[in-house]
Structure formats: C-alpha cells, structure tokens
C-alpha positions, 0 to 999 in steps of 0.5 A: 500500500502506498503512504503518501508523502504528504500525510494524510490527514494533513491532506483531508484537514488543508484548505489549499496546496502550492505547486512550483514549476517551471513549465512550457506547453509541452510540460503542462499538455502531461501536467494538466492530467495529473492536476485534474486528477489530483482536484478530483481526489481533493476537492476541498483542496484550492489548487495554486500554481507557481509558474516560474520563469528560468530566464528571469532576467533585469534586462527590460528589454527581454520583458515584454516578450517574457510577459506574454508566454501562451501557456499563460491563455491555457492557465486562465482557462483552467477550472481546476487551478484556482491561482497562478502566480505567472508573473516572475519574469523580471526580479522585482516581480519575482520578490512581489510574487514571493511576498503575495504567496506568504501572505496565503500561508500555504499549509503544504508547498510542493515543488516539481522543479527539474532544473535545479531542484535546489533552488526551488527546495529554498524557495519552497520554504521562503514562500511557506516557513511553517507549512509541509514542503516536498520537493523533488530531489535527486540523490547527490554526487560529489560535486553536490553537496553543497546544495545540501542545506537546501534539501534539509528545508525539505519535509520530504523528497521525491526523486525525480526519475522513476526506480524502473527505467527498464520499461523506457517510462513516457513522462507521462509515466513519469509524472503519474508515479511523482503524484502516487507518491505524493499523494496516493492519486492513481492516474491509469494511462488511459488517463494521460492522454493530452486534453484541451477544451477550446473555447467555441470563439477560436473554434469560429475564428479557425473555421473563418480563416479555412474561409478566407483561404478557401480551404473550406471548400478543398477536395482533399485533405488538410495538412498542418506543418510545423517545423519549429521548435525553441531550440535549432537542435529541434528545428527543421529546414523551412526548405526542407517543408516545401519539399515535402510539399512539392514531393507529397503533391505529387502522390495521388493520396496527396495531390488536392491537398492543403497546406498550412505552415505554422511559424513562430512570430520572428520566423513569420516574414522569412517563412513568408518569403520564401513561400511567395518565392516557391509559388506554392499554391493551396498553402498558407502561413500560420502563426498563433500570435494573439491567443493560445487557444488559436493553435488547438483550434487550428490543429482540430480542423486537419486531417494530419500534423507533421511536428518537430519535437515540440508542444505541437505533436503533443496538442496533435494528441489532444485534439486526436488528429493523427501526427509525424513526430520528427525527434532526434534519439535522444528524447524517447521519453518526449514521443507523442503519448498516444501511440495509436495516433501517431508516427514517430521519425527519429534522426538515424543517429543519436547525436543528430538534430531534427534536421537531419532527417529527410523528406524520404523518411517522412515520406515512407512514413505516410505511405 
C-alpha cells in the first residue's frame, strides 16, 4: 500500500496546496492530467500554481516578450487551478510574487522543479516557513553537496526519475508515479492522454480563416506543418517543408491537398518569403500570435500534423488528429503519448538534430 508523502490527514484537514514549476506547453499538455486528477481526489483542496520563469532576467528589454508566454491563455482557462502566480519574469516581480504567496500561508508547498531542484527546495520554504514542503530531489554526487542545506528545508523528497527505467517510462509515466507518491492519486494511462477544451470563439475564428483561404471548400485533405521548435537542435529546414510539399503533391493520396505552415512570430516574414518565392499554391502561413487557444483550434480542423519535437505533436494528441513526430534519439521519453495516433521519425543517429532527417523518411512514413 502506498503512504503518501504528504500525510494524510494533513491532506483531508488543508484548505489549499502550492505547486512550483517551471513549465512550457509541452510540460503542462502531461501536467494538466495529473492536476485534474489530483482536484478530483481533493476537492476541498484550492489548487495554486507557481509558474516560474528560468530566464528571469533585469534586462527590460527581454520583458515584454517574457510577459506574454501562451501557456499563460491555457492557465486562465483552467477550472481546476484556482491561482497562478505567472508573473516572475523580471526580479522585482519575482520578490512581489514571493511576498503575495506568504501572505496565503500555504499549509503544504510542493515543488516539481527539474532544473535545479535546489533552488526551488529554498524557495519552497521562503514562500511557506511553517507549512509541509516536498520537493523533488535527486540523490547527490560529489560535486553536490553543497546544495545540501537546501534539501534539509525539505519535509520530504521525491526523486525525480522513476526506480524502473527498464520499461523506457513516457513522462507521462513519469509524472503519474511523482503524484502516487505524493499523494496516493492513481492516474491509469488511459488517463494521460493530452486534453484541451477550446473555447467555441477560436473554434469560429479557425473555421473563418479555412474561409478566407478557401480551404473550406478543398477536395482533399488538410495538412498542418510545423517545423519549429525553441531550440535549432529541434528545428527543421523551412526548405526542407516545401519539399515535402512539392514531393507529397505529387502522390495521388496527396495531390488536392492543403497546406498550412505554422511559424513562430520572428520566423513569420522569412517563412513568408520564401513561400511567395516557391509559388506554392493551396498553402498558407500560420502563426498563433494573439491567443493560445488559436493553435488547438487550428490543429482540430486537419486531417494530419507533421511536428518537430515540440508542444505541437503533443496538442496533435489532444485534439486526436493523427501526427509525424520528427525527434532526434535522444528524447524517447518526449514521443507523442498516444501511440495509436501517431508516427514517430527519429534522426538515424543519436547525436543528430531534427534536421537531419529527410523528406524520404517522412515520406515512407505516410505511405
């Protein structure tokens, strides 16, 4: 039987819970089940949710751009999350955050920091003196002991790799097991596929723009591309994306098919360029640069996602359109949850970046 980290009856007598992370999409398309189901077992529990950003910075200028990460949308829209603390972008917020969470006097704190853990064991405790603090921990070489003291501020610890890496976990995986443990909540795989609840004015403003383009009215299907990722080791060539293209429309299965090409807000004019350059037609440029939610809605009107390793092939999961996820060796963990849904390509060697696998692959993979 297992005896939550979190003592029970502290649990059963609490008001409300603290989580830290440092979260992107992608981390909290897998979060966002264990937290719902962490709310249904504890619903007399208020769930907080302390989003910390790892590039914190004093330089003013970084901060407008910090200030409006589309995980935040997705947050708002959160039923079960009763707070967030989204503002910690710059040192002066981070401080005010710090001293709006003290005044909740949180009776349990849990970090789920992965990146230096240390750091957020001490936070933990700044933002809750007398309450019960876990954090994760794992276990330290030689070269950590300094963070020792940090870990002592810790009532309890949780490593943050699984005991059994001989079953090559998902994160999904993962994370389920960092919620057994801490408190007894049983998440079943088949509750650890992605979700998303789209609101039904991004669903209208999706289906507008196939209007304007013309794509409601396409005799084939609907192909969403997106080829790029926060770090080059994750991109793909946009060049290698016409090529797909050009090289699909030959394909009787792909001859009267539509194209949309997502791009991140300072790729859209190369992107764009280039397109105009290559003439291609049924294709157009797509960029979520208002709202998150116009992502997920755009995804739910296709037929197939090709991603990178990215937040894109796991929303493809959870809007349940079928994707090509193009990742490198060395992040299996990472691969779209939903395997019935979803094509996996790995680049042929494992120090090789996404870029490194060709159109053929990909090809190969859709016939």
């Amino acid at each position: 039987m297992n005896v939550p980290l979190i003592p029970s009856d502290l649990l059963a007598k609490s008001d409300k819970i603290l989580f830290i992370a440092h979260l992107a999409l992608g981390d909290y398309t897998y979060l966002q089940n264990c937290f719902q189901a962490f709310a249904q077992a504890y619903p007399h529990l208020k769930m907080h949710l302390w989003v910390d950003e790892v590039r914190r910075t004093g330089d003013a200028t970084q901060w407008p751009h910090l200030k409006k990460n589309v995980l935040y949308d997705w947050l708002a829209a959160c039923e079960f999350i009763d707070k967030v603390y989204d503002q910690n972008y710059s040192p002066e917020l981070f401080q005010q955050s710090i001293k709006d969470a003290q005044g909740e006097r949180y009776p349990i704190v849990v970090s789920l920091a992965t990146l230096r853990p240390h750091f957020y064991a001490s936070l933990a405790r700044e933002i809750s003196p007398d309450g019960f603090v876990v954090g994760l921990k794992k276990p330290l070489g030689l070269f950590d002991l300094h963070h020792w003291p940090a870990y002592r501020k810790l009532d309890a610890s949780l490593n943050p790799d699984v005991a059994d890496r001989s079953s090559a976990p998902h994160i999904s995986d993962v994370h389920a097991e960092w919620f057994r443990q801490l408190a007894g909540v049983d998440i079943p795989p088949a509750a650890r596929i992605p979700f998303v609840h789209i609101p039904e004015r991004f669903v209208d403003g999706a289906r507008a723009r196939l209007h304007e383009w013309g794509f409601d009215r396409r005799q084939g299907k609907l192909v969403f591309i997106n080829p790029f990722a926060k770090t080059r080791k994750r991109c793909w060539p946009v060049e290698r994306v016409v090529e797909l293209i050009t090289t699909m429309r030959a394909q009787p299965d792909w001859h009267d098919a539509c194209f949309i090409v997502n791009a991140v807000p300072q790729e859209v004019e190369r992107v764009k360029t280039l397109l105009a350059e290559r003439k291609l037609d049924r294709t157009e440029l797509f960029s979520a640069n208002e709202n998150f939610f116009q992502l997920p809605a755009m995804l739910a009107q296709c037929d197939l996602i090709v991603s990178v390793e990215t937040a894109v092939m796991h929303l493809a999961n959870a809007v349940g359109v079928p994707v090509v996820a193009l990742m490198r060796q060395k992040t299996p963990e990472w691969a779209p949850v939903d395997k019935a849904n979803s094509t996996v390509i790995t680049a042929h060697q494992r120090h090789d970046w996404v870029k490194a696998i060709p159109v053929r692959d990909v090809m190969h993979a859709l016939a």
